[in-house]
C-alpha positions as CSV (number, residue, x, y, z in Angstrom):
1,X,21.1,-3.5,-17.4
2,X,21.7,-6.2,-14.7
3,X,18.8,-8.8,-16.4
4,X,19.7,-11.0,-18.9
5,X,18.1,-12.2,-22.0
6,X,17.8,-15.7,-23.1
7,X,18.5,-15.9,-26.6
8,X,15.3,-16.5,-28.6
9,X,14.3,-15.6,-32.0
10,X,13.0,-12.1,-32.3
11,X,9.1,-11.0,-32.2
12,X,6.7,-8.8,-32.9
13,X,5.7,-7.0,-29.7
14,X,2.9,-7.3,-27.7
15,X,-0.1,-5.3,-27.9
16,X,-0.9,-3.1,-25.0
17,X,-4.5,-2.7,-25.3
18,X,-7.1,-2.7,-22.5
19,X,-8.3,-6.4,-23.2
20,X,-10.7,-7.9,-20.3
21,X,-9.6,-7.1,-16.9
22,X,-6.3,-8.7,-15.4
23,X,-5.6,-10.9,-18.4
24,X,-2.9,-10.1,-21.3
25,X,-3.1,-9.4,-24.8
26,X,-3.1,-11.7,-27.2
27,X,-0.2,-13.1,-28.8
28,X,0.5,-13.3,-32.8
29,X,0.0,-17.1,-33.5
30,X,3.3,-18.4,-32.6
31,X,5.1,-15.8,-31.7
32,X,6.9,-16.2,-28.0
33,X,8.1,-12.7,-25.5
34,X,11.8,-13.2,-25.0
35,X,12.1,-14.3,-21.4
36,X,14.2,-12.1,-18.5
37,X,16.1,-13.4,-16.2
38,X,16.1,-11.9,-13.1
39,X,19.6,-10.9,-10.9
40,X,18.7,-11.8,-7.3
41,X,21.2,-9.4,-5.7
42,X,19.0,-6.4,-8.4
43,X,15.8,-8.0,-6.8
44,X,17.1,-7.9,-3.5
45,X,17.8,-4.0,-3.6
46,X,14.5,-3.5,-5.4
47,X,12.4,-4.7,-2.7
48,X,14.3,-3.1,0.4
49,X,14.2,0.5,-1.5
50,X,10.5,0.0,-2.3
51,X,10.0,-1.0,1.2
52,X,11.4,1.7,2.9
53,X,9.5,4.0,1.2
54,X,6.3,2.4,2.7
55,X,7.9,2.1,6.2
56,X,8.8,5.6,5.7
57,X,5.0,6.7,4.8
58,X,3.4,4.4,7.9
59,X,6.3,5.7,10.3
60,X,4.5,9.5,9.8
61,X,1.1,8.0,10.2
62,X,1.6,6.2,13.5
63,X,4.0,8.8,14.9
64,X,0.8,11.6,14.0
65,X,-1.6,9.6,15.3
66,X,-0.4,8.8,18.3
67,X,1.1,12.5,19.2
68,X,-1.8,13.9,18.0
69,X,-3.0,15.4,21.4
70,X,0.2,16.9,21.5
71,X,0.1,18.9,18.0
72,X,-3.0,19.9,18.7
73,X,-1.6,22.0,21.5
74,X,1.6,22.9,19.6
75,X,0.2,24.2,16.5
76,X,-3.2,25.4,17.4
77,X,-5.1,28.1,20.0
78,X,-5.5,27.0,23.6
79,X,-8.9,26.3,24.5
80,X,-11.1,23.4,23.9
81,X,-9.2,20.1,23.6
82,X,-11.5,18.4,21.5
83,X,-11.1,21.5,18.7
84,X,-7.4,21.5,19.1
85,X,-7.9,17.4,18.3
86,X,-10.0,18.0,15.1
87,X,-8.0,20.3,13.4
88,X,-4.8,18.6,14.1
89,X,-6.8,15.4,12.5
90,X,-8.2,17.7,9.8
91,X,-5.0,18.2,8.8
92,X,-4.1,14.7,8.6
93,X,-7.3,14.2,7.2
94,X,-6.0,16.5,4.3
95,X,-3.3,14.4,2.9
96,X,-6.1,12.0,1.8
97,X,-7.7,14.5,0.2
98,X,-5.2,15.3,-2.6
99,X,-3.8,11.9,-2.7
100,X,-6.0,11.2,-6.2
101,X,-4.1,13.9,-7.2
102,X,-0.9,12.9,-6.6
103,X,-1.7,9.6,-8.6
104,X,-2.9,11.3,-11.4
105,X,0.3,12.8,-11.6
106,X,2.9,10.5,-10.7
107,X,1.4,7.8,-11.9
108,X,0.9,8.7,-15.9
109,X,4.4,10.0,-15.3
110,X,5.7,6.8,-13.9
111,X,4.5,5.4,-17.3
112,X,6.3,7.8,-19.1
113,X,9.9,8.4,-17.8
114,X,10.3,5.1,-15.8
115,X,9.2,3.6,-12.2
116,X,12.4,4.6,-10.5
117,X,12.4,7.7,-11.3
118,X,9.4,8.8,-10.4
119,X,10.2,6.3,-7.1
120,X,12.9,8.5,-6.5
121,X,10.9,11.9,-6.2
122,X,8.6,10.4,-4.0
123,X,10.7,9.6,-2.1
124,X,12.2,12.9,-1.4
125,X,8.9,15.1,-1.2
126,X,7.8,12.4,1.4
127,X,11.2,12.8,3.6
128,X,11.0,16.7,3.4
129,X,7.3,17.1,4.0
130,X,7.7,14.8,6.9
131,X,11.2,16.8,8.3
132,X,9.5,20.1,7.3
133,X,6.9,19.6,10.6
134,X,9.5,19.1,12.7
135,X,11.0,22.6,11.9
136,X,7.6,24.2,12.0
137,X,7.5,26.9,14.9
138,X,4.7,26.5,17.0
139,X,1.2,29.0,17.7
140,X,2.5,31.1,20.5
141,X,6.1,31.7,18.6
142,X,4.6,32.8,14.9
143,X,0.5,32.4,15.4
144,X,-1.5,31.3,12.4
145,X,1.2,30.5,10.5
146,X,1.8,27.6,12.3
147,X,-1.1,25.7,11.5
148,X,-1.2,26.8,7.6
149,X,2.6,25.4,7.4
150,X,1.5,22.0,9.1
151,X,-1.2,21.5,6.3
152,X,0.9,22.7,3.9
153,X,3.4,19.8,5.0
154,X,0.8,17.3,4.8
155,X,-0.4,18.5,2.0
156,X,3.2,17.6,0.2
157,X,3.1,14.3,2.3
158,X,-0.4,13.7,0.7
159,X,0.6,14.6,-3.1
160,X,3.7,12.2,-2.9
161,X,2.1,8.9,-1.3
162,X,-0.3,9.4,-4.3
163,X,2.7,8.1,-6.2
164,X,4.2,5.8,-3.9
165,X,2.6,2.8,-3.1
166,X,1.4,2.2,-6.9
167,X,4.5,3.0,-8.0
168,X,6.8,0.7,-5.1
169,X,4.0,-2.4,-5.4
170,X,4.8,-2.1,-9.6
171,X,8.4,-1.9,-8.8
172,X,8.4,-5.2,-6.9
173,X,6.0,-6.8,-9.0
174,X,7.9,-5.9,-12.7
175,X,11.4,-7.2,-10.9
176,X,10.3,-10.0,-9.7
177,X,10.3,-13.6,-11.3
178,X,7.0,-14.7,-12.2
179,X,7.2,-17.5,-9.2
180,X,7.8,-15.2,-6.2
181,X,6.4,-12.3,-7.0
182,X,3.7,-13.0,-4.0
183,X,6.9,-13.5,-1.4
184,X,8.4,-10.8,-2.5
185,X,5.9,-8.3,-3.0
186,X,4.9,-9.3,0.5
187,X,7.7,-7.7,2.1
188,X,6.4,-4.2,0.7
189,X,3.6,-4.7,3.1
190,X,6.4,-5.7,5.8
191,X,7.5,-2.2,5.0
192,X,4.3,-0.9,6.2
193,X,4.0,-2.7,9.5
194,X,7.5,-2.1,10.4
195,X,7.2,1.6,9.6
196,X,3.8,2.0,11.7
197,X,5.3,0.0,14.7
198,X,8.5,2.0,14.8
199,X,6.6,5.2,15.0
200,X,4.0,4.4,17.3
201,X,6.2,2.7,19.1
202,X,8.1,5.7,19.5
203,X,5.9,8.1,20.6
204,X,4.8,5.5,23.4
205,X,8.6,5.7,24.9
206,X,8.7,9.1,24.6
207,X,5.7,9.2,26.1
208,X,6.8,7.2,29.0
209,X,9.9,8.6,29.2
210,X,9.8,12.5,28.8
211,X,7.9,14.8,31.1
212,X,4.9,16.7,29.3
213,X,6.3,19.9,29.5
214,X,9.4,18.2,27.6
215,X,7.1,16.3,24.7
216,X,5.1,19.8,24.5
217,X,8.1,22.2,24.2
218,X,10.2,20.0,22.2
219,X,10.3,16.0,22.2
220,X,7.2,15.8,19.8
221,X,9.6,17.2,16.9
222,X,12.3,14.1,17.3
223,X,9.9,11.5,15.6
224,X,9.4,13.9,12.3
225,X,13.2,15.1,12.5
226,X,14.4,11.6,11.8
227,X,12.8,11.3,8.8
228,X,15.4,13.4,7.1
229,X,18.4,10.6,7.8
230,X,15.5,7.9,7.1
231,X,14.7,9.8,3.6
232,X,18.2,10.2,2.5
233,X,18.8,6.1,3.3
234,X,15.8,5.7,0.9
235,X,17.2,7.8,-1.7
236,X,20.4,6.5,-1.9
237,X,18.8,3.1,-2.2
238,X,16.5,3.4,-5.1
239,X,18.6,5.9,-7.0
240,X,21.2,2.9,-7.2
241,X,18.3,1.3,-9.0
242,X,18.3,0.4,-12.7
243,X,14.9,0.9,-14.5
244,X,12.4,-2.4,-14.4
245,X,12.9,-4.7,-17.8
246,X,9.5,-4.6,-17.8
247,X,9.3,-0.8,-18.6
248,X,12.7,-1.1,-20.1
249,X,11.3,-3.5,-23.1
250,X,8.6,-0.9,-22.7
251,X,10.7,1.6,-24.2
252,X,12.5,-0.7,-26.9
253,X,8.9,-1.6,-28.5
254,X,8.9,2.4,-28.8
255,X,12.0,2.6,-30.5
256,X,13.8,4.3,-27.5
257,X,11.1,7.0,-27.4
258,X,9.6,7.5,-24.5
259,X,5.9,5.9,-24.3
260,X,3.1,8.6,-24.4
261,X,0.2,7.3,-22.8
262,X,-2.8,9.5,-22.4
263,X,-4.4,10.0,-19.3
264,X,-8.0,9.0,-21.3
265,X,-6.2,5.3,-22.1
266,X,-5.4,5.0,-18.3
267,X,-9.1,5.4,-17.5
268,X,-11.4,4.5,-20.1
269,X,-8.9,1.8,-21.5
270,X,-9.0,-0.1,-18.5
271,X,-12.3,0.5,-16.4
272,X,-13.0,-3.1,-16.2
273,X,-9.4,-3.6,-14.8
274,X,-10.0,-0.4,-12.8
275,X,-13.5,-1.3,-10.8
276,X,-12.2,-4.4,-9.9
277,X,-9.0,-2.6,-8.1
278,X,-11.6,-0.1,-6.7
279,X,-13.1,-3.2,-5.1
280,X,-10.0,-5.0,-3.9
281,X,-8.5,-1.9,-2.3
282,X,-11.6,-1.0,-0.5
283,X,-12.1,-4.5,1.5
284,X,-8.1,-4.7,2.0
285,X,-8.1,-0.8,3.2
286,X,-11.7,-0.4,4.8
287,X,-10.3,-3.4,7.1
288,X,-6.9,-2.3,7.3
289,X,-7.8,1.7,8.9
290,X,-10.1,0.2,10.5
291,X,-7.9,-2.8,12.7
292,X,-4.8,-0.4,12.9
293,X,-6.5,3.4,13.1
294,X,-10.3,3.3,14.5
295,X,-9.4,0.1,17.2
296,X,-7.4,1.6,19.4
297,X,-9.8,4.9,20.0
298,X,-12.7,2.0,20.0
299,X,-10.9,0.3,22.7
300,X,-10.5,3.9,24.8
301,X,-14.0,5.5,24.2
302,X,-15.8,2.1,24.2
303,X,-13.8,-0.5,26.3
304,X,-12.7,2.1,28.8
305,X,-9.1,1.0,28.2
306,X,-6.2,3.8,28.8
307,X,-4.5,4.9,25.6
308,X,-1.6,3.1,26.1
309,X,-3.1,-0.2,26.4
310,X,-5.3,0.1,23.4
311,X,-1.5,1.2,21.5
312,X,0.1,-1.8,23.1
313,X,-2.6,-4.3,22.1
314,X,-2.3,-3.0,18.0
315,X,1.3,-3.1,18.2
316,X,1.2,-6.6,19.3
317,X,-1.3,-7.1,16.8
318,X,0.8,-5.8,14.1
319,X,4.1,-7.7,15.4
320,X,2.1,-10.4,15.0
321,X,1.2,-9.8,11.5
322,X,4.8,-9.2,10.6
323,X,6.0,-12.8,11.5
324,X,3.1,-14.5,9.4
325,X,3.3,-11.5,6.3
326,X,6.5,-13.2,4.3
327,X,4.9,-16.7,4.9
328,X,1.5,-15.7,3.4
329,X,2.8,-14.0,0.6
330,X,4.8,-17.5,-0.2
331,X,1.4,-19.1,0.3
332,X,-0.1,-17.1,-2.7
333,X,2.5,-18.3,-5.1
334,X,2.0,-21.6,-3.9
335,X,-1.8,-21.7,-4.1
336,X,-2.9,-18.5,-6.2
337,X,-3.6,-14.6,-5.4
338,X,-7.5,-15.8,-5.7
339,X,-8.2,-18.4,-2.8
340,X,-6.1,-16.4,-0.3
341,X,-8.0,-13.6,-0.9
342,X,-11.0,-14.7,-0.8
343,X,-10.1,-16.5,2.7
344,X,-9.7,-13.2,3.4
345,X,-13.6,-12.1,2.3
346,X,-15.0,-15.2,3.7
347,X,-13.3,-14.5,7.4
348,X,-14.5,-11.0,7.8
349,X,-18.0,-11.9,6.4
350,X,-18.3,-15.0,9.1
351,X,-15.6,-14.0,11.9
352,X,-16.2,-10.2,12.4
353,X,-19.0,-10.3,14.7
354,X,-17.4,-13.3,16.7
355,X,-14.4,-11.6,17.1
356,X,-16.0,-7.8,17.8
357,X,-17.9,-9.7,20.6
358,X,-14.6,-11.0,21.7
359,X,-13.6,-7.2,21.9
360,X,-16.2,-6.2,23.6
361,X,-15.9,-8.6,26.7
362,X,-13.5,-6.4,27.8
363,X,-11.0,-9.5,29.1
364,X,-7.1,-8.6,27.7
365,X,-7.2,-12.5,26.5
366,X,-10.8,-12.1,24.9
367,X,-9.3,-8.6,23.2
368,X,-6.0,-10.0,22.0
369,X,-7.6,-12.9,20.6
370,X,-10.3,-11.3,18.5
371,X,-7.7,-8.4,17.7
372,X,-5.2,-11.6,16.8
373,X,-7.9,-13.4,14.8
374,X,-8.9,-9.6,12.1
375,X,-5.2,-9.2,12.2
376,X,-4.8,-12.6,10.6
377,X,-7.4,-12.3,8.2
378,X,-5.8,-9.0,7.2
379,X,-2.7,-10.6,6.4
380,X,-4.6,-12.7,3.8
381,X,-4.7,-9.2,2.0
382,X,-1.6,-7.6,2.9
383,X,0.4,-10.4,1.7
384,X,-1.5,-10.7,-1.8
385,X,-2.4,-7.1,-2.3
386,X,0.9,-6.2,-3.9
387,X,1.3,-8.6,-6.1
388,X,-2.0,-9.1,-7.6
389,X,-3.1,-5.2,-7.8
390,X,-0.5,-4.7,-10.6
391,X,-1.0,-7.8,-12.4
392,X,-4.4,-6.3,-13.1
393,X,-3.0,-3.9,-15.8
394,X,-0.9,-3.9,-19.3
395,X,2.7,-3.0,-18.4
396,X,2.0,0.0,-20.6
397,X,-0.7,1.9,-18.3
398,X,0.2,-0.6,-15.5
399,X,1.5,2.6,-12.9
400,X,-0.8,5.1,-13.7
401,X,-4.0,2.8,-13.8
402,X,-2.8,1.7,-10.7
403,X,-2.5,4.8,-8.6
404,X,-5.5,6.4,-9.8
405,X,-7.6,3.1,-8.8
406,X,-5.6,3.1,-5.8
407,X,-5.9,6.3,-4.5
408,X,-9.3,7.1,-5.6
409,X,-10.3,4.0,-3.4
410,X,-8.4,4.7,-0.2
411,X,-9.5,8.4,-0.4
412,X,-13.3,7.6,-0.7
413,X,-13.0,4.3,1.8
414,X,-9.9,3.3,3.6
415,X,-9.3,6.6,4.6
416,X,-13.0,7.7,6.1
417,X,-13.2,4.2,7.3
418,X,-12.8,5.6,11.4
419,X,-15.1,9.1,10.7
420,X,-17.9,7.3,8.8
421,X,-17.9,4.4,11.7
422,X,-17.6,6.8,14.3
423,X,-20.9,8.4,12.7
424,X,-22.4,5.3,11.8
425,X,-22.5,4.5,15.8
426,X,-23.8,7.9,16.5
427,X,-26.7,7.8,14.6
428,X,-28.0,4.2,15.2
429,X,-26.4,3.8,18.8
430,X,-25.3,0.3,17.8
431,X,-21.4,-0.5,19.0
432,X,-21.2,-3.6,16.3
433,X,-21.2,-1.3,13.6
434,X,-17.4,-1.5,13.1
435,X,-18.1,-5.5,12.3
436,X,-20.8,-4.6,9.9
437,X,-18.8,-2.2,8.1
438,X,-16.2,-5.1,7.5
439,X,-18.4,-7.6,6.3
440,X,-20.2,-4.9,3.4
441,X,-16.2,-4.6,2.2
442,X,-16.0,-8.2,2.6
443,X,-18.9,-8.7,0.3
444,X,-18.1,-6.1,-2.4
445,X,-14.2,-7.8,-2.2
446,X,-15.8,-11.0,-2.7
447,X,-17.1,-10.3,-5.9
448,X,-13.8,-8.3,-7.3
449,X,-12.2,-11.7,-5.9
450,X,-14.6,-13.4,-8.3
451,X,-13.9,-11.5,-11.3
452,X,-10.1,-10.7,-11.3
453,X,-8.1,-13.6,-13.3
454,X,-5.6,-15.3,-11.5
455,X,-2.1,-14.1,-11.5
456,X,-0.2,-16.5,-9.1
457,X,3.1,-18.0,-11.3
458,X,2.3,-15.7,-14.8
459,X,3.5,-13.2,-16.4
460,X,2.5,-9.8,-15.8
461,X,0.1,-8.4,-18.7
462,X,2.1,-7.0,-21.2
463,X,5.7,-8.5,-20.2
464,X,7.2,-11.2,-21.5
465,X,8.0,-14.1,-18.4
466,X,10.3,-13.5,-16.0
467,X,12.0,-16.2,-14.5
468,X,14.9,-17.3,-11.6
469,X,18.3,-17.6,-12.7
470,X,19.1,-21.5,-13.6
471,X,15.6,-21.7,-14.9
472,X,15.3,-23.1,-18.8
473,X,13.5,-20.5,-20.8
474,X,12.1,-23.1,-22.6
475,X,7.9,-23.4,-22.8
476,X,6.7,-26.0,-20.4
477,X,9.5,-25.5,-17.8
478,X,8.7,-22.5,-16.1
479,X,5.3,-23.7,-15.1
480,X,2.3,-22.1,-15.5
481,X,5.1,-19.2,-16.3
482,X,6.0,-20.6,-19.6
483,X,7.3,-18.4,-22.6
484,X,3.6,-17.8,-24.4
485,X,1.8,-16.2,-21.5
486,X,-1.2,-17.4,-23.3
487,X,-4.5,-16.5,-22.0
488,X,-5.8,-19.8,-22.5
489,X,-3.9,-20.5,-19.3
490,X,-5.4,-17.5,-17.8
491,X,-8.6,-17.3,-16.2
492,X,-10.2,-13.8,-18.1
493,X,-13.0,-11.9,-16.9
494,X,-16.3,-11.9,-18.5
């Protein structure tokens, strides 16, 4: 192991029960976690491999989005555009569909052989599902076995996120000392932009620079092929990985046995834990697909803009969000996980119709700056998302409960965020529906923003403190980090 212990008397350990939502079990009067001392060069690797495997995810979802024209033509019958469009996106669409799955899966087992690896196989179904399109032959070479081998690929994609962002976001947050966990869990999120810029990025040169008869025939399969040498980078990376100490002392509590947690403790353990990360992830997706997936087709069908210029104004949008992403995550171990999220809240409930108006003026200044201004306010969640969703649960359950409340929340919200819109406009006619949508998340994050307990500087439920090298284990001198983890310096839900 690369941590090292201060020495401290022995303890009894720490009950892992469901307790209220966010907050730890109690402590034994007077007994005191031994604390860890992090290695910065172990966190370091930690964070890039957990990263990479987000960039990696968001790289496929900007590179399908953004070719999707161009698969609907490969992999399905000539005809009507707008068919060959839907079932390219129902494919897509797919992925979401069995991503509760895959967190019911990887999750518990994440709980049960270790984060990394469990982080590991992810990893690998995600490269191959990804590479796997690439190889797929199109419609007029082998017919309708094109189009059952593309949902079959995102199908694997699909099952393997399930696992991956609940499982990279715990990674971070159980390897990190208990003062930068906001900073560094921010960069997971980094991951994400980075990966969706480089692959919508990339389609847009290809775009400009191939012919269509080129991107048709065969340039549309370079974006997926390079997710085999991307996949095998990632690999190498987190298998060089040590297990977390978090799930490390996990194991000693067990006596070196494996811990078996049932499914039924993930669930009904932790529901109160489990509603509030229903809520969280639903205002930070709902807003999230609907700035970086619905804008852009907004700006097209409703602005009039050309494809390209709707991509270009999100990419700048997300380059944007990238610079001020490690900065805001500093901000919430500076000032707490709680205020910066609900600045988050509060700025979609009172800035979403401004800055849809903004939008809608049609001037590229009056776009980029209401664009600039929701991308801003997202940051408030993508910098405190990662860091505060797994402080929510016992280190026990804390993978499993995660990715189930995750991915139930994304399937249902974040990822029908552009259809239900889209319908929403439809049936009443009214093109400020996207702005209302936000501000009904804003409100239902609000309250989960209300009732979560601060995590900003403490230990993770469950674990005993985790501290920088240099720092005195001693109580008092770690800040609101210090050795008892006590809830009475915790704010608890009711």
């Amino acid at each position: 192991m690369s941590t090292a212990q201060v020495a401290t008397p022995p303890v009894a350990p720490r009950p892992s029960g469901s307790g209220a939502a966010g907050s730890p079990a109690p402590e034994k009067a007077g007994a005191a976690p031994s604390p860890t001392v992090t290695d910065p060069a172990l966190v370091r690797r930690a964070v890039k491999a957990a990263a990479l495997g987000n960039a990696m995810e968001w790289f496929d979802f900007g590179v399908y989005s953004y070719i999707a024209v161009t698969l609907g033509k490969v992999f399905f019958p000539s005809g009507n555009p707008t068919a060959q469009l839907l079932s390219t996106f129902g494919a897509f669409a797919a992925a979401f569909l069995v991503r509760p799955l895959g967190g019911m899966v990887f999750g518990p087992l994440g709980d049960r052989v270790g984060r990394q690896k469990v982080l590991a196989l992810t990893m690998i179904m995600m490269a191959a599902g990804t590479f796997a399109i690439g190889l797929i032959p199109s419609y007029a070479a082998i017919g309708v076995g094109a189009p059952i081998l593309l949902l079959a690929a995102r199908l694997v994609q699909g099952f393997s996120t399930g696992g991956e962002y609940a499982g990279a976001s715990t990674f971070i947050a159980e390897y990190a000392p208990d003062r930068r966990r906001g900073f560094l869990g921010s960069w997971l999120e980094f991951g994400t932009l980075a990966g969706y810029v480089g692959g919508a990025g990339l389609v847009t040169l290809m775009t400009a620079l191939l012919s269509s008869d080129d991107l048709l025939s065969w340039g549309w399969r370079i974006p997926f092929l390079i997710a085999g040498p991307m996949g095998i980078i990632g690999l190498y990376l987190r298998m060089r990985l040590e297990e977390t100490p978090a799930f490390a002392a996990e194991i000693a509590k067990a006596e070196n046995e494996r811990p078996k947690v049932p499914l039924r403790e993930m669930i009904t353990g932790q529901w109160r834990a489990l509603l509030l990360c229903v809520g969280l992830v639903l205002v930070f997706n709902v807003t999230d697909y609907m700035l970086l997936s619905y804008m852009p087709s907004y700006l097209t069908s409703e602005l009039g803009y050309d494809a390209t210029h709707g991509l270009v104004v999100v990419l700048g949008v997300m380059v944007l969000m990238m610079i001020v992403q490690p900065f805001a995550g500093a901000l919430t171990d500076r000032v707490g996980r709680r205020p910066v999220i609900a600045a988050g809240c509060a700025g979609f409930l009172l800035l979403s119709v401004p800055a849809l108006l903004l939008i809608r003026d049609g001037g590229l200044l009056a776009v980029a700056v209401g664009m600039g201004a929701l991308g801003l306010l997202l940051v408030c969640f993508t910098a405190a998302m990662p860091s505060a969703l797994p402080a929510l649960f016992p280190t026990r359950v804390r993978y499993g409960s995660l990715s189930i409340g995750f991915n139930v929340s994304v399937s249902l919200f974040g990822g029908t965020t552009p259809l239900v819109v889209t319908a929403l406009i439809g049936a009443t006619g009214d093109v400020m529906m996207p702005a209302y949508y936000m501000m009904a998340a804003a409100v239902i994050g609000g309250f989960a923003v209300w009732r979560m307990a601060e995590s900003a500087g403490r230990p993770l439920p469950g674990s005993p403190p985790s501290l920088e090298p240099g720092t005195d284990g001693t109580a008092g001198t770690a800040g609101t980090a210090g050795t008892s983890g006590a809830a009475g310096t915790r704010r608890t839900c009711a």
